[in-house]
Backbone atoms as SQL, in Angstrom:
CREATE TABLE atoms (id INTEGER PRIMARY KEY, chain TEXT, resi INTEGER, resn TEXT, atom TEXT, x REAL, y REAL, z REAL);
INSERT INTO atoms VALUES
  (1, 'A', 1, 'UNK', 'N', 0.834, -1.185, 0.000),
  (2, 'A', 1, 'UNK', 'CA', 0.000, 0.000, 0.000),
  (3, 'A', 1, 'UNK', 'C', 0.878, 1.247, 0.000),
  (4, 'A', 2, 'UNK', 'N', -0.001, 2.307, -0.646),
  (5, 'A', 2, 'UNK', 'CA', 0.999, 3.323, -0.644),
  (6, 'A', 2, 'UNK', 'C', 0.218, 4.801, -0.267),
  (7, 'A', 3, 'UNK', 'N', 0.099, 5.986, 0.388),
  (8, 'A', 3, 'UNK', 'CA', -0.758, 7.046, 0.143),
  (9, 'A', 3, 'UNK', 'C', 0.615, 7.759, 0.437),
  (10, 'A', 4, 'UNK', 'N', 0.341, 8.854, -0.502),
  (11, 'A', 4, 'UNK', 'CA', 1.148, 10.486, -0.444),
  (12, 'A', 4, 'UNK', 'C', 0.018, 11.642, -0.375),
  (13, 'A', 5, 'UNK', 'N', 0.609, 12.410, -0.083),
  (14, 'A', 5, 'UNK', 'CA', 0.332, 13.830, -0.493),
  (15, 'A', 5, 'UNK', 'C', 1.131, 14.382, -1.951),
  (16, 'A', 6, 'UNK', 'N', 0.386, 14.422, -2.842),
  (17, 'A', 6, 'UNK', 'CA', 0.777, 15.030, -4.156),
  (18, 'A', 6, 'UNK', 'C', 0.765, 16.289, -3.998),
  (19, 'A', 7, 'UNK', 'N', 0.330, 17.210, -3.413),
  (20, 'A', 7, 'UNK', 'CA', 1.068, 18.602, -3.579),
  (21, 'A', 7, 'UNK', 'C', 2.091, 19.345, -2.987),
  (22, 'A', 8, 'UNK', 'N', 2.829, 18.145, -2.089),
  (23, 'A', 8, 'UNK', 'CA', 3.481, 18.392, -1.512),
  (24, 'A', 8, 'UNK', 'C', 4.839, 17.544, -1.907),
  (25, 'A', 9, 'UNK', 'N', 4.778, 16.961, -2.816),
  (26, 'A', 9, 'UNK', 'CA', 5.504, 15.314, -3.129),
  (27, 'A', 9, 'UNK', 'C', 6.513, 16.222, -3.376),
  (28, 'A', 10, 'UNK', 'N', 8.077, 16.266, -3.309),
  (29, 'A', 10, 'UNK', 'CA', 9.276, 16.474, -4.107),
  (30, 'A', 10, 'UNK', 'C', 9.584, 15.720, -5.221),
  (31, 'A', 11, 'UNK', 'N', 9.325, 16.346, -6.277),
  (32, 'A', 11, 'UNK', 'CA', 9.951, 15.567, -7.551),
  (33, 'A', 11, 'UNK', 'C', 11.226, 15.539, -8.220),
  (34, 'A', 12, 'UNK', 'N', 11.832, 15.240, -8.954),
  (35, 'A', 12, 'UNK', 'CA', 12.917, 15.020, -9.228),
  (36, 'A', 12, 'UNK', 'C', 12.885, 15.513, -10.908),
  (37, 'A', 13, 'UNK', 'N', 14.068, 16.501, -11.419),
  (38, 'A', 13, 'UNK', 'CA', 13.931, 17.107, -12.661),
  (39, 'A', 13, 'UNK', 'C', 14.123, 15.929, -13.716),
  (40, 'A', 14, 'UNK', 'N', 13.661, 16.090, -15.324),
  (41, 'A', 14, 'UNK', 'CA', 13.033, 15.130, -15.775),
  (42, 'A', 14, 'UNK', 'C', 13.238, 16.539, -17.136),
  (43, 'A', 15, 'UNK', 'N', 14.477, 16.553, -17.408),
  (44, 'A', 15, 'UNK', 'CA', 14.560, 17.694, -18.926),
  (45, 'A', 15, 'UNK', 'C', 13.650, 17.348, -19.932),
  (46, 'A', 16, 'UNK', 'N', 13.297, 18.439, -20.150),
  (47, 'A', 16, 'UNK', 'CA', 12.615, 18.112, -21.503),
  (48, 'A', 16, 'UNK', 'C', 13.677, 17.779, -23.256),
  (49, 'A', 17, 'UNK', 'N', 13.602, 17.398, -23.958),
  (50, 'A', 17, 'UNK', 'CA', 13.933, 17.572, -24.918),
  (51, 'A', 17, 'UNK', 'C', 14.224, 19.062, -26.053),
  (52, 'A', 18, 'UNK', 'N', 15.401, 19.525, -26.301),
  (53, 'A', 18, 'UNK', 'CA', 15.310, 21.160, -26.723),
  (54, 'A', 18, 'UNK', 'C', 14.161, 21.000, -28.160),
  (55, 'A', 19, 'UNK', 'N', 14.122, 19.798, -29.039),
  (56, 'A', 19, 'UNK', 'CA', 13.052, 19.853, -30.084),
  (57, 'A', 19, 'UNK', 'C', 11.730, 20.120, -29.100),
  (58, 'A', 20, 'UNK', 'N', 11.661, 19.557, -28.062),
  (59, 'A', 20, 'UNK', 'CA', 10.272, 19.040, -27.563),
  (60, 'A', 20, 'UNK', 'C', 9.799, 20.762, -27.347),
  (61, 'A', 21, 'UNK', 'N', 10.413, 21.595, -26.931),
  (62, 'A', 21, 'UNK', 'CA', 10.040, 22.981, -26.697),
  (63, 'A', 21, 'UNK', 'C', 9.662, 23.934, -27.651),
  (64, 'A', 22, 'UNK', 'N', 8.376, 24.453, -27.566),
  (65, 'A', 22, 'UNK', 'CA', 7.579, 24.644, -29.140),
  (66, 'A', 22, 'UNK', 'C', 8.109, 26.590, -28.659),
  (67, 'A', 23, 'UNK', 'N', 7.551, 27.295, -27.289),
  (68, 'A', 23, 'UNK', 'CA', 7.875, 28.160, -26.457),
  (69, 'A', 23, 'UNK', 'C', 7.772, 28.393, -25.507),
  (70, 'A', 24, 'UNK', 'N', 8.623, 29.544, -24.760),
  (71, 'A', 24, 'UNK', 'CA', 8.479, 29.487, -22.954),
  (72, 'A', 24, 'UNK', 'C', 9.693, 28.619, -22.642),
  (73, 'A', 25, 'UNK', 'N', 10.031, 28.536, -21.397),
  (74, 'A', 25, 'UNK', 'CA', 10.513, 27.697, -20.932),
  (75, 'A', 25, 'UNK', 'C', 10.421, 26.633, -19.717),
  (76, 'A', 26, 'UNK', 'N', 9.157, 25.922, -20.648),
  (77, 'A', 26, 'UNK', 'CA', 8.588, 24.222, -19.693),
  (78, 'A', 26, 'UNK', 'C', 9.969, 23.851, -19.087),
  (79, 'A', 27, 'UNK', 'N', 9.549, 23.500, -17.909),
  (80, 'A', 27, 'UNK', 'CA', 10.397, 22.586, -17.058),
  (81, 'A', 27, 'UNK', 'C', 9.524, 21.579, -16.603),
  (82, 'A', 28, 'UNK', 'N', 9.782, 20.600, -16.662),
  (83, 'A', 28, 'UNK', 'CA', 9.066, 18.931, -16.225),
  (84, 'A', 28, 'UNK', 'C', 9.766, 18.463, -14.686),
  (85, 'A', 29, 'UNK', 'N', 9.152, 17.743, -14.135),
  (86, 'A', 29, 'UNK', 'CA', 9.461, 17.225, -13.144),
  (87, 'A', 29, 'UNK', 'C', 8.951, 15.887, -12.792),
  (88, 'A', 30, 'UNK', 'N', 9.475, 15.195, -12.004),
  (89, 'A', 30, 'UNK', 'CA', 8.258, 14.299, -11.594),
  (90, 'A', 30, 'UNK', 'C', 8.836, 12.971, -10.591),
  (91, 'A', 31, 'UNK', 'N', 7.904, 11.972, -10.648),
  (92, 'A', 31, 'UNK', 'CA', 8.551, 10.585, -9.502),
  (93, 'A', 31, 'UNK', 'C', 7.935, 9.773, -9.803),
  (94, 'A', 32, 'UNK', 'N', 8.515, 8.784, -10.499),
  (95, 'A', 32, 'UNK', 'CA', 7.850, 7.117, -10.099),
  (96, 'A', 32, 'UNK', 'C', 7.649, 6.536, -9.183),
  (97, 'A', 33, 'UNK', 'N', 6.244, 6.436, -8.366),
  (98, 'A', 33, 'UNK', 'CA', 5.769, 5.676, -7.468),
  (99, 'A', 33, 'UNK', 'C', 5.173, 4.228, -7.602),
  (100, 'A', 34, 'UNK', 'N', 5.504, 3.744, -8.826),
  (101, 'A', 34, 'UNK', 'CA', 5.538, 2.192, -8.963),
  (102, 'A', 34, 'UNK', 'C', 5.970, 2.064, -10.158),
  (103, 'A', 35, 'UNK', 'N', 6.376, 0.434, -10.586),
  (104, 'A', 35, 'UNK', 'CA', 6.945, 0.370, -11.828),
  (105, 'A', 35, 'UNK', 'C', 6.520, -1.191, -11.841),
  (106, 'A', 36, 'UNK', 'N', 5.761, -1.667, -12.929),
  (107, 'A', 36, 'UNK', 'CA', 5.777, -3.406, -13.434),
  (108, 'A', 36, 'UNK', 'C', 7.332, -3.941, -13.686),
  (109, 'A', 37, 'UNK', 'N', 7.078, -5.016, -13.185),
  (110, 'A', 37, 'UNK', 'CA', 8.423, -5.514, -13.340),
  (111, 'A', 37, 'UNK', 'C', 9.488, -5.718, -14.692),
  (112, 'A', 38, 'UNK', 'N', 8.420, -5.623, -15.679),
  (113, 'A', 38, 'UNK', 'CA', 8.441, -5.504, -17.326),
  (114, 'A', 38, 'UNK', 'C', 8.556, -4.512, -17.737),
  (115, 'A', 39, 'UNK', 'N', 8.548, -3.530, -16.706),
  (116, 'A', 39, 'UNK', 'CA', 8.765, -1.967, -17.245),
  (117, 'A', 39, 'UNK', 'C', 7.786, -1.501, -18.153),
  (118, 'A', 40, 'UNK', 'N', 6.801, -2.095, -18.200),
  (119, 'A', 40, 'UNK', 'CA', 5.640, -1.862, -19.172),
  (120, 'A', 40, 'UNK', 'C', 4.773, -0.768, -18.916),
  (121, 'A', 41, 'UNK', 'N', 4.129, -0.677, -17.351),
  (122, 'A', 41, 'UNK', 'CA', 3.635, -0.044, -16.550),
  (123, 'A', 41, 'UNK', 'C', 3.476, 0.772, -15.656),
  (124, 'A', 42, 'UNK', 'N', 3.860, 2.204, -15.237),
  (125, 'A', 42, 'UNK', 'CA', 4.298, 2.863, -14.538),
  (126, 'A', 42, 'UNK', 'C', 3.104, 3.458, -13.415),
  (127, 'A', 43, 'UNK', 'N', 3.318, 4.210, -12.638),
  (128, 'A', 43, 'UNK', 'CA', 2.551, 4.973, -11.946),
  (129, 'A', 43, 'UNK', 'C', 3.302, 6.160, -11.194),
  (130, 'A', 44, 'UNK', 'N', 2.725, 7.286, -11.174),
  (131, 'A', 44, 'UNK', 'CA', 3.644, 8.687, -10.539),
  (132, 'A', 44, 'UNK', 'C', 3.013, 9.718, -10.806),
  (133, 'A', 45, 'UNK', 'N', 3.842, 10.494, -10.309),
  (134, 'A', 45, 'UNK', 'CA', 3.328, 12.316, -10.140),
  (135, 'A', 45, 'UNK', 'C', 4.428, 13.114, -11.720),
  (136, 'A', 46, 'UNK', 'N', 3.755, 13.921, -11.964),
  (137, 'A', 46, 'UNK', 'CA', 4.508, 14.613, -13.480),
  (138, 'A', 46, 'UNK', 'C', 3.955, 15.762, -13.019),
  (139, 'A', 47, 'UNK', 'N', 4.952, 17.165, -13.445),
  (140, 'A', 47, 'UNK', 'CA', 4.490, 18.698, -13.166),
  (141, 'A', 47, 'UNK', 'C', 5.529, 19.179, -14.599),
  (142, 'A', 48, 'UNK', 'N', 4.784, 20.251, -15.280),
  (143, 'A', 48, 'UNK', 'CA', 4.874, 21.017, -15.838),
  (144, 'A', 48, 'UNK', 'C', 5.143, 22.527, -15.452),
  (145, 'A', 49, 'UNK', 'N', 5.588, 23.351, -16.075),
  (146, 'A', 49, 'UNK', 'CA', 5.686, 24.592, -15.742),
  (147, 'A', 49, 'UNK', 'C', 5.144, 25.836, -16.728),
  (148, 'A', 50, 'UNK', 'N', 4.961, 26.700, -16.857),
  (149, 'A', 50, 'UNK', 'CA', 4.249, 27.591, -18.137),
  (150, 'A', 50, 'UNK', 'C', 4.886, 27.271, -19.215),
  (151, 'A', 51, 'UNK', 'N', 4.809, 27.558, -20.496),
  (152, 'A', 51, 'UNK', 'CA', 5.540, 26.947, -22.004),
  (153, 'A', 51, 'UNK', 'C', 4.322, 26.084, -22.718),
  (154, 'A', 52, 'UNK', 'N', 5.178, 26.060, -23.807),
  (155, 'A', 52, 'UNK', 'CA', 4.658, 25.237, -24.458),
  (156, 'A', 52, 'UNK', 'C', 5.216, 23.741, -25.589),
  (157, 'A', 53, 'UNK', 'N', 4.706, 22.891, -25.231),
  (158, 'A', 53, 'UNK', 'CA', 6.234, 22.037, -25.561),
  (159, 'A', 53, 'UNK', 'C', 4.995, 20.537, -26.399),
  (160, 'A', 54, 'UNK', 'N', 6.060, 19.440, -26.739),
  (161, 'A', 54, 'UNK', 'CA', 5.529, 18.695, -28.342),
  (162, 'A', 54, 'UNK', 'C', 5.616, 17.260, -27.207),
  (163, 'A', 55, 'UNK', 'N', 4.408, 16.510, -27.447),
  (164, 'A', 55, 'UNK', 'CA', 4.968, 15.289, -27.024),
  (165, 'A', 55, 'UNK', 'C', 4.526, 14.163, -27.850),
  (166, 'A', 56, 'UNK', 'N', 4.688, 12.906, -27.692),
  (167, 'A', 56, 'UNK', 'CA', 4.474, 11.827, -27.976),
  (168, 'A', 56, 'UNK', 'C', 3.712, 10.798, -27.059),
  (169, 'A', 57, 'UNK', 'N', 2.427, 10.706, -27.103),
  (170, 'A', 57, 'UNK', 'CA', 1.822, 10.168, -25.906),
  (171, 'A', 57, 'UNK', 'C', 2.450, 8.794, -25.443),
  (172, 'A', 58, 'UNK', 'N', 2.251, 8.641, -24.377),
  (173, 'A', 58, 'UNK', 'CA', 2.056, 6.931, -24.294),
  (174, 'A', 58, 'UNK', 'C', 0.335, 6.392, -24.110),
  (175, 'A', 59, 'UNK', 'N', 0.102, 5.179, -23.517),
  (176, 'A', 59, 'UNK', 'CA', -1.641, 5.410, -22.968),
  (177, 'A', 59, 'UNK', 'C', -1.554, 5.649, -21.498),
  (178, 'A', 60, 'UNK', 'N', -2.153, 6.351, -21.208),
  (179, 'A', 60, 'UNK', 'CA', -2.305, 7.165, -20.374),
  (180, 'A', 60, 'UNK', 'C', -3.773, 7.746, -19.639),
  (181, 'A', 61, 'UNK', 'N', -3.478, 7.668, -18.276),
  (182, 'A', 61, 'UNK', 'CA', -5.027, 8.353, -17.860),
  (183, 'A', 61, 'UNK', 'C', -4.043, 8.654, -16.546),
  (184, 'A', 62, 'UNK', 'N', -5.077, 10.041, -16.240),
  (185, 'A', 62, 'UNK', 'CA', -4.206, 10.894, -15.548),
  (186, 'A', 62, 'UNK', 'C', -4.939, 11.774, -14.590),
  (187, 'A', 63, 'UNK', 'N', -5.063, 12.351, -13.573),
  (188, 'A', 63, 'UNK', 'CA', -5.983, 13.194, -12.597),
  (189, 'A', 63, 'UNK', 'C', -5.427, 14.598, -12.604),
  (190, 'A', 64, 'UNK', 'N', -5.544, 15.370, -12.863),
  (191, 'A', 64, 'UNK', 'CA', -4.925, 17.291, -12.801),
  (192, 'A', 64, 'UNK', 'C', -5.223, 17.181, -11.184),
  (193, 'A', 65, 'UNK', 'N', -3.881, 17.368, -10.196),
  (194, 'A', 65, 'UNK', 'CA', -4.430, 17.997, -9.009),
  (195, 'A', 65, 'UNK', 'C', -3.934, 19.652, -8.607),
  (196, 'A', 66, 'UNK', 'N', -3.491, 19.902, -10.132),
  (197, 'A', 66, 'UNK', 'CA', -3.217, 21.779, -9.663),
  (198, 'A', 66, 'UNK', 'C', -2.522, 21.729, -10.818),
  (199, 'A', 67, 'UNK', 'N', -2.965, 23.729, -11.494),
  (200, 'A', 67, 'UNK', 'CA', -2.442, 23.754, -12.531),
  (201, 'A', 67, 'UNK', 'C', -3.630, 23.932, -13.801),
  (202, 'A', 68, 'UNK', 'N', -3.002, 24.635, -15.036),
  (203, 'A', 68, 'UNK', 'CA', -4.021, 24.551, -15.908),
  (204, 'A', 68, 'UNK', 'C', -3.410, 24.550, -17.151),
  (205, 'A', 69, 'UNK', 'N', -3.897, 23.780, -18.531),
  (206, 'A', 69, 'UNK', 'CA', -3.234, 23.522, -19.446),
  (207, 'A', 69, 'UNK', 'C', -4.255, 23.210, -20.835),
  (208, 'A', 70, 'UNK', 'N', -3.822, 23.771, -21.996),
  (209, 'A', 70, 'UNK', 'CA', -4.774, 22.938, -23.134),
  (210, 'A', 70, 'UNK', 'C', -3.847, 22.161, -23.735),
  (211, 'A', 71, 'UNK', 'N', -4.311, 20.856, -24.279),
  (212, 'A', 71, 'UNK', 'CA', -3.451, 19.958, -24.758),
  (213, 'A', 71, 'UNK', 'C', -4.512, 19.618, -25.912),
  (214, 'A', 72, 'UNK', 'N', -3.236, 19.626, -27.018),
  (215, 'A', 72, 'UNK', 'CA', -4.280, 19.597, -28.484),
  (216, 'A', 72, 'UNK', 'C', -3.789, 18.441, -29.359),
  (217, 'A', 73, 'UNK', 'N', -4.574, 17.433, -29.940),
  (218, 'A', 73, 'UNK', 'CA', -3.934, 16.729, -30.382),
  (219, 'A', 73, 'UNK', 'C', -3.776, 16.923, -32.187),
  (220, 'A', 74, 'UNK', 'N', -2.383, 16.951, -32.478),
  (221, 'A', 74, 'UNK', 'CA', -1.855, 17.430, -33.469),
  (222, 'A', 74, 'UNK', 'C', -2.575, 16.935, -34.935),
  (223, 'A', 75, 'UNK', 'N', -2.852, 15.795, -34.353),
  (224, 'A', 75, 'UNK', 'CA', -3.124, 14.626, -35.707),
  (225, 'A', 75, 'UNK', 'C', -4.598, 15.052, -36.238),
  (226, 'A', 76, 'UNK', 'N', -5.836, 15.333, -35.187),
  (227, 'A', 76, 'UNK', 'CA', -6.410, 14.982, -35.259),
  (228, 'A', 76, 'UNK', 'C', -7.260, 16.629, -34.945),
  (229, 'A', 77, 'UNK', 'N', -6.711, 17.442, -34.633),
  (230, 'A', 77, 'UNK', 'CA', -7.108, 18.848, -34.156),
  (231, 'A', 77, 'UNK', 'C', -7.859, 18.787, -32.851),
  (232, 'A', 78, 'UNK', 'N', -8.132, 17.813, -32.176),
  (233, 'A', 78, 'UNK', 'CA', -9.339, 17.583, -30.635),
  (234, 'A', 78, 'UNK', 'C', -8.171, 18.326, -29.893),
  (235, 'A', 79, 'UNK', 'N', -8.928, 18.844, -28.876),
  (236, 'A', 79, 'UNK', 'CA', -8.631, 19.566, -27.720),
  (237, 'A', 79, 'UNK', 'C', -9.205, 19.542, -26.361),
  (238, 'A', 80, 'UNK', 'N', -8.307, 19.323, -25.951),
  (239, 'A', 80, 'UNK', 'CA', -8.801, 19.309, -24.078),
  (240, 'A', 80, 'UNK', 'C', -8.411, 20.106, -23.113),
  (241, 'A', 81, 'UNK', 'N', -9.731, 20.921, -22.182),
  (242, 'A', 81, 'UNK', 'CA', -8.867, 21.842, -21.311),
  (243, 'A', 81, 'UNK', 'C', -8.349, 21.458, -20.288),
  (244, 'A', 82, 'UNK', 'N', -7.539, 21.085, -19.080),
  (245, 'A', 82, 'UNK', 'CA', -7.217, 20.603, -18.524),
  (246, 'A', 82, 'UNK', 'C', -7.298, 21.555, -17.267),
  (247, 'A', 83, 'UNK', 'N', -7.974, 21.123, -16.409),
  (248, 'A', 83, 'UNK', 'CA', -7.531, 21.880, -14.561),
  (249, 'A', 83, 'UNK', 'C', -7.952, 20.966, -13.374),
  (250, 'A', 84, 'UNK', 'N', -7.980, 21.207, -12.416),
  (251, 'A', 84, 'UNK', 'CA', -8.077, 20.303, -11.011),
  (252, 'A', 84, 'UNK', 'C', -9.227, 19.526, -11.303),
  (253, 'A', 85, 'UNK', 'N', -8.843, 18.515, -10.695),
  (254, 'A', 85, 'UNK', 'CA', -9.899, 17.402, -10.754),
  (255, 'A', 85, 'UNK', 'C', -10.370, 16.779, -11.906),
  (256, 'A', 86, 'UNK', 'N', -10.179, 16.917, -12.791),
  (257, 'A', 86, 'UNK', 'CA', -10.041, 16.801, -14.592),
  (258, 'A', 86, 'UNK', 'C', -9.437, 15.124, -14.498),
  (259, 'A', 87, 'UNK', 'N', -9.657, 14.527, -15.043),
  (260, 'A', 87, 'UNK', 'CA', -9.432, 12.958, -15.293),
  (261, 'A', 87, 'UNK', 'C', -9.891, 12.856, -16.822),
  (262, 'A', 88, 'UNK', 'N', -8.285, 12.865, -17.448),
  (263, 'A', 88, 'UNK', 'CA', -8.111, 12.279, -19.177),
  (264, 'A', 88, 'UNK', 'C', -7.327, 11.396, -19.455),
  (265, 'A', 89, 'UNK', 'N', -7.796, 11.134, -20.577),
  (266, 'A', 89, 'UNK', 'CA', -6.965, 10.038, -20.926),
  (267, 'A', 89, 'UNK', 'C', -6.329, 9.986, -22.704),
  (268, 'A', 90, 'UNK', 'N', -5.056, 9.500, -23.064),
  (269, 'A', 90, 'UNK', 'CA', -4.292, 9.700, -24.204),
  (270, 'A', 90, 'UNK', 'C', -4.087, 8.706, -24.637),
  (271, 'A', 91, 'UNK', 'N', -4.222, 8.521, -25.970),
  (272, 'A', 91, 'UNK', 'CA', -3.944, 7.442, -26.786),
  (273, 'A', 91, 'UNK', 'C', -2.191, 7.651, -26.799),
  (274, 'A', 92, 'UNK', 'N', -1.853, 6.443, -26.694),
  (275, 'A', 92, 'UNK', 'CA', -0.274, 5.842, -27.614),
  (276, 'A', 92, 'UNK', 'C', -0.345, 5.980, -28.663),
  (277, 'A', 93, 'UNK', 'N', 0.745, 6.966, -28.866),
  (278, 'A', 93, 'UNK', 'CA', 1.435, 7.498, -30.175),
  (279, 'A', 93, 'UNK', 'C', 0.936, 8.645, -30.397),
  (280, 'A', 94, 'UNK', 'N', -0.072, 9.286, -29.481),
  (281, 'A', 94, 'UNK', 'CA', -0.713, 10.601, -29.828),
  (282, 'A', 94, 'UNK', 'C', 0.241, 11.646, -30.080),
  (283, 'A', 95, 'UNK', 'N', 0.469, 12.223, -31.184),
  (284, 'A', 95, 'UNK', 'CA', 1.193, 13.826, -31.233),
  (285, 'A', 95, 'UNK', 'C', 0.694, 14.820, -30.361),
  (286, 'A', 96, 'UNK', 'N', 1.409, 15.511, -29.442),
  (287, 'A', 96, 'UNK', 'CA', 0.323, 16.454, -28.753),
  (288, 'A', 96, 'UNK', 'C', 1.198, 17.546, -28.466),
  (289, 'A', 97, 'UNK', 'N', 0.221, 18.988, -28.587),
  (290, 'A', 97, 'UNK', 'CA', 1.035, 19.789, -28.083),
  (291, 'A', 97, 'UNK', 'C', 0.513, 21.027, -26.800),
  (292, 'A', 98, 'UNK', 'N', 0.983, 20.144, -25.648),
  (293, 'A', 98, 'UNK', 'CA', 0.427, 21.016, -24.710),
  (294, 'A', 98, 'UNK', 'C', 0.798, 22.752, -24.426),
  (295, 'A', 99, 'UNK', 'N', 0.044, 23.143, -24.062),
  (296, 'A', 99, 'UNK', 'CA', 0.321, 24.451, -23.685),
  (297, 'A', 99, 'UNK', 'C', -0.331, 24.695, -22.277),
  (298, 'A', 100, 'UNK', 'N', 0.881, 25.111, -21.293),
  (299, 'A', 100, 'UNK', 'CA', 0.769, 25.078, -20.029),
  (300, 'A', 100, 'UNK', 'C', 0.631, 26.911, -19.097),
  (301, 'A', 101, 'UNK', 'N', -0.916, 27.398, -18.939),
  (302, 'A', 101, 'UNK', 'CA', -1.341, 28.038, -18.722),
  (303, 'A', 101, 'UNK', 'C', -0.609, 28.657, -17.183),
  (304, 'A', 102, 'UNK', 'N', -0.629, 27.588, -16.181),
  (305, 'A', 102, 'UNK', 'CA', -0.501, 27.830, -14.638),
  (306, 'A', 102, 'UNK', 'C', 0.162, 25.880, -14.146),
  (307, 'A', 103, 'UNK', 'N', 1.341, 26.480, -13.613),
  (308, 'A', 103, 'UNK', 'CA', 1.870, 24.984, -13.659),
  (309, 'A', 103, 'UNK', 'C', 0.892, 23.511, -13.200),
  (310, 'A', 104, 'UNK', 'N', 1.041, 22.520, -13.784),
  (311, 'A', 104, 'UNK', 'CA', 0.016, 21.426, -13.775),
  (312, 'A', 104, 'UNK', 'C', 0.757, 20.380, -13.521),
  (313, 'A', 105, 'UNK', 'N', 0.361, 19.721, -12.605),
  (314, 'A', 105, 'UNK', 'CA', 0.923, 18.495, -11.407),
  (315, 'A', 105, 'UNK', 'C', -0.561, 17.714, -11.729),
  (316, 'A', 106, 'UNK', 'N', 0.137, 16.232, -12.375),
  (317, 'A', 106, 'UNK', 'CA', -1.026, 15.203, -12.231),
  (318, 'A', 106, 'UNK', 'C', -0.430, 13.886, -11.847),
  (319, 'A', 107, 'UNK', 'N', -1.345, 13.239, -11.145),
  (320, 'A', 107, 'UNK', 'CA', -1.206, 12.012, -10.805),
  (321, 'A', 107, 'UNK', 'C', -1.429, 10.849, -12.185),
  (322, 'A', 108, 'UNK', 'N', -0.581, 9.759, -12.751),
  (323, 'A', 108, 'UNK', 'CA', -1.112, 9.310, -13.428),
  (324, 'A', 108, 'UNK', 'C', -0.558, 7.753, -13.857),
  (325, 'A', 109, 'UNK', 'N', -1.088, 6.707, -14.756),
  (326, 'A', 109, 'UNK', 'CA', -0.707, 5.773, -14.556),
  (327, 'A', 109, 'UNK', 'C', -0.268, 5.852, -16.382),
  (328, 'A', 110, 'UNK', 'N', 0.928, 5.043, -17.054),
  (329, 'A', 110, 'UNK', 'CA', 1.058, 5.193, -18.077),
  (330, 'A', 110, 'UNK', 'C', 1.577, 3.903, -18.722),
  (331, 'A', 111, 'UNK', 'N', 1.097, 3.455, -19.910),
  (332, 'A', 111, 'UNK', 'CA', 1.027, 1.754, -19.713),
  (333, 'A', 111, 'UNK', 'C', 1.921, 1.887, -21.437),
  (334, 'A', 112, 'UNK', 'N', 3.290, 1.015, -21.427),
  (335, 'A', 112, 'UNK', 'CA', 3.961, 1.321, -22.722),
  (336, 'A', 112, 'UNK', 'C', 3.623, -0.152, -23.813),
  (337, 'A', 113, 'UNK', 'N', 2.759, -0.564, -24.004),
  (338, 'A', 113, 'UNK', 'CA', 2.506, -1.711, -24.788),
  (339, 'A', 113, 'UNK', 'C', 2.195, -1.021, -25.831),
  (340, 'A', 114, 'UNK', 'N', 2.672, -2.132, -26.813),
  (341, 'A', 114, 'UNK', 'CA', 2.872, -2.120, -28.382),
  (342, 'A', 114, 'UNK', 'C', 1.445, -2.266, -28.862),
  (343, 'A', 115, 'UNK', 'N', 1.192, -0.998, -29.454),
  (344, 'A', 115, 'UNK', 'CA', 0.067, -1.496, -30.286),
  (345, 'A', 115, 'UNK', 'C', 0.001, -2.391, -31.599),
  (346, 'A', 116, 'UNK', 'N', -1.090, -2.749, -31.897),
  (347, 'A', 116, 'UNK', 'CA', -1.550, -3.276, -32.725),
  (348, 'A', 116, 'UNK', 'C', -1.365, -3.525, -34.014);
C-alpha cells in the first residue's frame, strides 16, 4: 500500500527535450511511485511549468491535481482543457502539443505496450 500527499511530493527534474520545446521555458518534473516488473507499466506524479512544448503520448489516464493547461492533439485537431480534478486520458502514439497556462501536477498511470 501506498498514500502520499501530491502537492506536496518532491519531484525530481526530468529535462525536456530542446526539439520538444515549441515556447516558454517548460520545465518537467516528476517521480515514479511504482513500476511493473516488465517496465511496461508505470505509476507517478509529473508537473509542468508555463511553455509550451511537443509530445508523444504513451496510454495514459491521468488526474490534474493543480495547474491549468490545453493539450491539443496534433493529428487529429481535438482539444482538451485541462484543470483540477479533470481525469483524461491519451492514446499511444498521440502527437500532442500542450500548452501550459498555470503549472500542472497530475497524478497518473502510463502503460507502454505495443500497439496493434
Amino acid at each position: 500500500m501506498l498514500a502520499i500527499n501530491v502537492s506536496n511530493l518532491e519531484l525530481e527534474p526530468d529535462p525536456l527535450r530542446p526539439d520538444q520545446i515549441v515556447s516558454g521555458t517548460p520545465e518537467v518534473s516528476g517521480k515514479v511511485l511504482w513500476e511493473s516488473r516488465d517496465g511496461k507499466r508505470c505509476r507517478g506524479i509529473w508537473q509542468i511549468t508555463p511553455g509550451v512544448a511537443r509530445d508523444i503520448e504513451g496510454d495514459e489516464i491521468f488526474v490534474v491535481t493543480s495547474g491549468r493547461a490545453t493539450v491539443e492533439r496534433q493529428d487529429t485537431g481535438e482539444i482538451i482543457e485541462l484543470a483540477p480534478g479533470m481525469v483524461a486520458i491519451l492514446d499511444a502514439g498521440a502527437p500532442t502539443l500542450w500548452t501550459v497556462h498555470e503549472t500542472l501536477r497530475k497524478a497518473y498511470q502510463i502503460d507502454y505496450f505495443e500497439s496493434d
